[in-house]
C-alpha positions as CSV (number, residue, x, y, z in Angstrom):
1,X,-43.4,179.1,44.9
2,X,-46.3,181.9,45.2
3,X,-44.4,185.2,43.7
4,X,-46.3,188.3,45.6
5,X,-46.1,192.1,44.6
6,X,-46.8,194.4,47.3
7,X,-48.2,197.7,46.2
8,X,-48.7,200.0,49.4
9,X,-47.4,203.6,50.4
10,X,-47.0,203.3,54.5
11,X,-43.5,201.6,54.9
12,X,-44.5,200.2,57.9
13,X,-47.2,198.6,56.9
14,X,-45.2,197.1,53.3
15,X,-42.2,195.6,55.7
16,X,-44.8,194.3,58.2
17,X,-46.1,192.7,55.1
18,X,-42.9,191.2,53.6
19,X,-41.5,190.2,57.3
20,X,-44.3,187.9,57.5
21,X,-45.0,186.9,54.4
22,X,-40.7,185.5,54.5
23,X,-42.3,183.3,57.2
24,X,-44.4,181.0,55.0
25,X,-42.6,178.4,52.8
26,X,-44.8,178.8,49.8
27,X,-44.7,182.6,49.2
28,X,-42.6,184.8,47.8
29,X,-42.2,188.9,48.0
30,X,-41.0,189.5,44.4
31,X,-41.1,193.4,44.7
32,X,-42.7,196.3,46.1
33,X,-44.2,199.8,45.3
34,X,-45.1,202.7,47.5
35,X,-48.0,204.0,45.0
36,X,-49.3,203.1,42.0
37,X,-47.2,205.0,39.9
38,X,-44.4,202.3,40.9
39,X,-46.4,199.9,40.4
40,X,-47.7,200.4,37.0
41,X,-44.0,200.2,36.3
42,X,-42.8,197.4,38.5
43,X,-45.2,194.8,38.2
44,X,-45.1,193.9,34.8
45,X,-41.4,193.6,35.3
46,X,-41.5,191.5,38.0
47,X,-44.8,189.3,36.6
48,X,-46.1,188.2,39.9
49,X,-48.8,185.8,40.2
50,X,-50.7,187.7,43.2
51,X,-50.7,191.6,43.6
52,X,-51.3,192.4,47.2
53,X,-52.9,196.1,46.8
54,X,-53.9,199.0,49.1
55,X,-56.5,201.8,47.5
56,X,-55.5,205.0,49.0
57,X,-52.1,205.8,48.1
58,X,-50.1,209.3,46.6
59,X,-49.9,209.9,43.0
60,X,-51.3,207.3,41.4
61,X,-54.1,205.2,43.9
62,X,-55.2,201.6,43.5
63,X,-58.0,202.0,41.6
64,X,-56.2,203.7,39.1
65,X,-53.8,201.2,38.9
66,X,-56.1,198.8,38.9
67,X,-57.6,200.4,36.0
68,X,-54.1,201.1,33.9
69,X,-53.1,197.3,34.4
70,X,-55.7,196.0,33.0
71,X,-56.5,198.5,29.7
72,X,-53.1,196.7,29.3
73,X,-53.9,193.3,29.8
74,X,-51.2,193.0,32.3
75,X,-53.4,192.5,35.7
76,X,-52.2,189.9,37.5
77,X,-54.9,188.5,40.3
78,X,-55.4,191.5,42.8
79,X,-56.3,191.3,46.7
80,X,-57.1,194.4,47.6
81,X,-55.8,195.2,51.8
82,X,-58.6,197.4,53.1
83,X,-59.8,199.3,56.3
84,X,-63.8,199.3,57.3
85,X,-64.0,202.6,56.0
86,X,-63.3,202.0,51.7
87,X,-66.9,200.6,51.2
88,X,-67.6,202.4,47.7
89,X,-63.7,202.4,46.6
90,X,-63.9,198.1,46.6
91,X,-66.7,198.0,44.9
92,X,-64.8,200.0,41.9
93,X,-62.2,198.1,42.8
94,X,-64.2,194.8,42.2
95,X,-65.7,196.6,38.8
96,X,-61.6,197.1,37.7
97,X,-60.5,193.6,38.3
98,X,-59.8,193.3,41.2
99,X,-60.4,189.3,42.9
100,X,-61.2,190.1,46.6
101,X,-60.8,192.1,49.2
102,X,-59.4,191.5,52.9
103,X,-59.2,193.4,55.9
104,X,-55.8,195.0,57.0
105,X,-55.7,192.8,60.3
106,X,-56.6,189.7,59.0
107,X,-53.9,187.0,60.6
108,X,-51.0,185.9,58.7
109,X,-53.2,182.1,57.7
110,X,-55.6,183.8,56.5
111,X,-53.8,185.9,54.0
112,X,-51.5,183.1,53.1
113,X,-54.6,181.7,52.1
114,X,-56.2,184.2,50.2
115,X,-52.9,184.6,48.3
116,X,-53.1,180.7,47.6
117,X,-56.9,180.9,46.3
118,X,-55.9,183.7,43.8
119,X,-52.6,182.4,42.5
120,X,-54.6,179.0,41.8
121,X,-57.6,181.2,39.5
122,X,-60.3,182.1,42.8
123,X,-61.7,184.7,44.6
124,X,-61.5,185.6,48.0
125,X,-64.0,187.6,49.6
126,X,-63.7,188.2,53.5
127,X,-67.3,187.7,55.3
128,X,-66.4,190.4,57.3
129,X,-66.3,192.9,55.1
130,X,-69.1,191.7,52.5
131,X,-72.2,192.7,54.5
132,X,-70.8,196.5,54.1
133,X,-70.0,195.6,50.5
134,X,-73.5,194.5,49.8
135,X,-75.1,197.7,51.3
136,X,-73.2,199.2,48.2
137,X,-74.9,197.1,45.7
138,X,-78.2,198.7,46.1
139,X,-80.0,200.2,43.1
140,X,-76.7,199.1,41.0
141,X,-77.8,197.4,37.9
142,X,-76.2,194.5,36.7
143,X,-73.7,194.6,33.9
144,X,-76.1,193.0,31.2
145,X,-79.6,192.8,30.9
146,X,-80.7,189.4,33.1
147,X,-84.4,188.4,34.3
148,X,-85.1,190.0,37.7
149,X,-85.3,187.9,39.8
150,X,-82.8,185.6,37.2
151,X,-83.7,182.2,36.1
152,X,-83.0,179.7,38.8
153,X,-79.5,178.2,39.0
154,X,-79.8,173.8,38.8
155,X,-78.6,171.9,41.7
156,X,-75.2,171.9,40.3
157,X,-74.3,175.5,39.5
158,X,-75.9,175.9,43.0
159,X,-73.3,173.6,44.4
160,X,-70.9,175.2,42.4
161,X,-71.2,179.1,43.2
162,X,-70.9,177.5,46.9
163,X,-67.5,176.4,46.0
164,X,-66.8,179.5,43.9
165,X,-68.0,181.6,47.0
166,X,-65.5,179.6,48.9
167,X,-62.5,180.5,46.9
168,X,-61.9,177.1,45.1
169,X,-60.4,177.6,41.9
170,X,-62.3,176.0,38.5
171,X,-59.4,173.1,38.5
172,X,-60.4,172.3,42.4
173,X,-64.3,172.5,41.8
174,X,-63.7,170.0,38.8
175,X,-61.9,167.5,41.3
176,X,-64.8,168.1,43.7
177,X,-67.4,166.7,41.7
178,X,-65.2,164.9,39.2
179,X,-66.0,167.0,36.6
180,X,-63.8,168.1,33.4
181,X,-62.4,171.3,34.0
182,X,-64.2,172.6,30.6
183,X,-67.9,171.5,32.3
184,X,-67.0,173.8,35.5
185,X,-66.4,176.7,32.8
186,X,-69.3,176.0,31.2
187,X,-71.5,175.8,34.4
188,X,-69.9,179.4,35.7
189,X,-70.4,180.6,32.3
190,X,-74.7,179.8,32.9
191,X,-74.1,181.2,36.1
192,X,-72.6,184.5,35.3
193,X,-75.7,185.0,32.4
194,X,-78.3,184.4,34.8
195,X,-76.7,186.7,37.3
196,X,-76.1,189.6,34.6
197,X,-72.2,189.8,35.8
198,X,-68.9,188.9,33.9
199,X,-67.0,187.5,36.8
200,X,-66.4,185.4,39.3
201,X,-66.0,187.9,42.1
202,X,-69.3,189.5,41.6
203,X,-71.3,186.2,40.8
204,X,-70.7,185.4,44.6
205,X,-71.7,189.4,45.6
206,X,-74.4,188.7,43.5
207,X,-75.4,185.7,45.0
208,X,-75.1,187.1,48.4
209,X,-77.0,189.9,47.9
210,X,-79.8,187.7,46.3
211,X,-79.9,184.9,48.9
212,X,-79.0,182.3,46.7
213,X,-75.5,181.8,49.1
214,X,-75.6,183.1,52.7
């Protein structure tokens, strides 16, 4: 069982969320929070696997919860819910830890899904919103120094970030290829140096953004 935190200040919107999510066998709505005041308290009590998060909330807003989570090293895998209109807030969102991003009125498959690919160690990031994403990117160094353009990636990590950029987990990608799990590491650790970022999430924005995925 998939134990989910939902961290999100519209009522409405955080029973809409837990009505359906009740519908899927696999999932479980541990708690909730209306900001992230609430949350910085709740979650680590309820140690979810998957923190479902809006950004713009009273008191205490995702990001900053985001932020207080992980100086703590208590940030558990966190989909941030957004709206077409939060382009520069996920992208410090992404920078704070967070694993992906999905749009509010994505269908209930969908983010059963995305809640699956992060409890099993992947990323999720919604086509749909990356283009806008993307536009954010522009003129943003990456984290650490990397050649410009960056070495090319082999066939493999190629093959690999594809997989990455589709959400598989390390475990998943090793059972694609029939690789031990410690080669996969190894591979997305050359992957993240040549792309100058320290995570999965932004090796496939990276990627994106430099054609290397479309």
């Amino acid at each position: 069982m998939i134990r989910v935190f939902l961290v999100e200040d519209q009522a409405i919107v955080r029973q809409g969320l837990r009505s359906l999510l009740d519908l899927v066998d696999d999932i479980e709505v541990v708690g909730e929070a209306a900001d992230g005041e609430e949350g910085a308290d709740q979650i680590p009590l309820a140690a979810p696997d998957v923190v479902l998060l809006d950004l713009r909330m009273p008191r205490l807003g995702g990001l900053g919860l985001l932020e207080r989570l992980g100086d703590a090293g208590r940030l558990p895998p966190t989909l941030i819910l957004t709206t077409f209109d939060d382009d520069s807030s996920l992208l410090e969102g992404i920078r704070a830890g967070a694993k992906g991003f999905l749009l509010k009125d994505v269908s209930l498959d969908q983010l059963a899904n995305a809640i699956r690919t992060l409890a099993a160690g992947g990323t999720m990031i919604q086509p749909a919103v990356t283009d806008r994403v993307l536009k954010g990117l522009e003129g943003i160094r990456p984290e650490f120094e990397s050649l410009d353009p960056p070495d090319p990636l082999t066939e493999r990590e190629s093959e690999i970030l594809r997989l990455m950029a589709g959400g598989y987990s390390n475990r998943e990608i090793a059972g694609a290829f029939d690789l031990a799990e410690g080669t996969v590491k190894n591979h997305i650790s050359s992957i993240l140096s040549k792309l100058g970022v320290r995570d999965r999430t932004r090796a496939v924005l990276r990627a994106v953004e430099l054609g290397f995925i479309s």
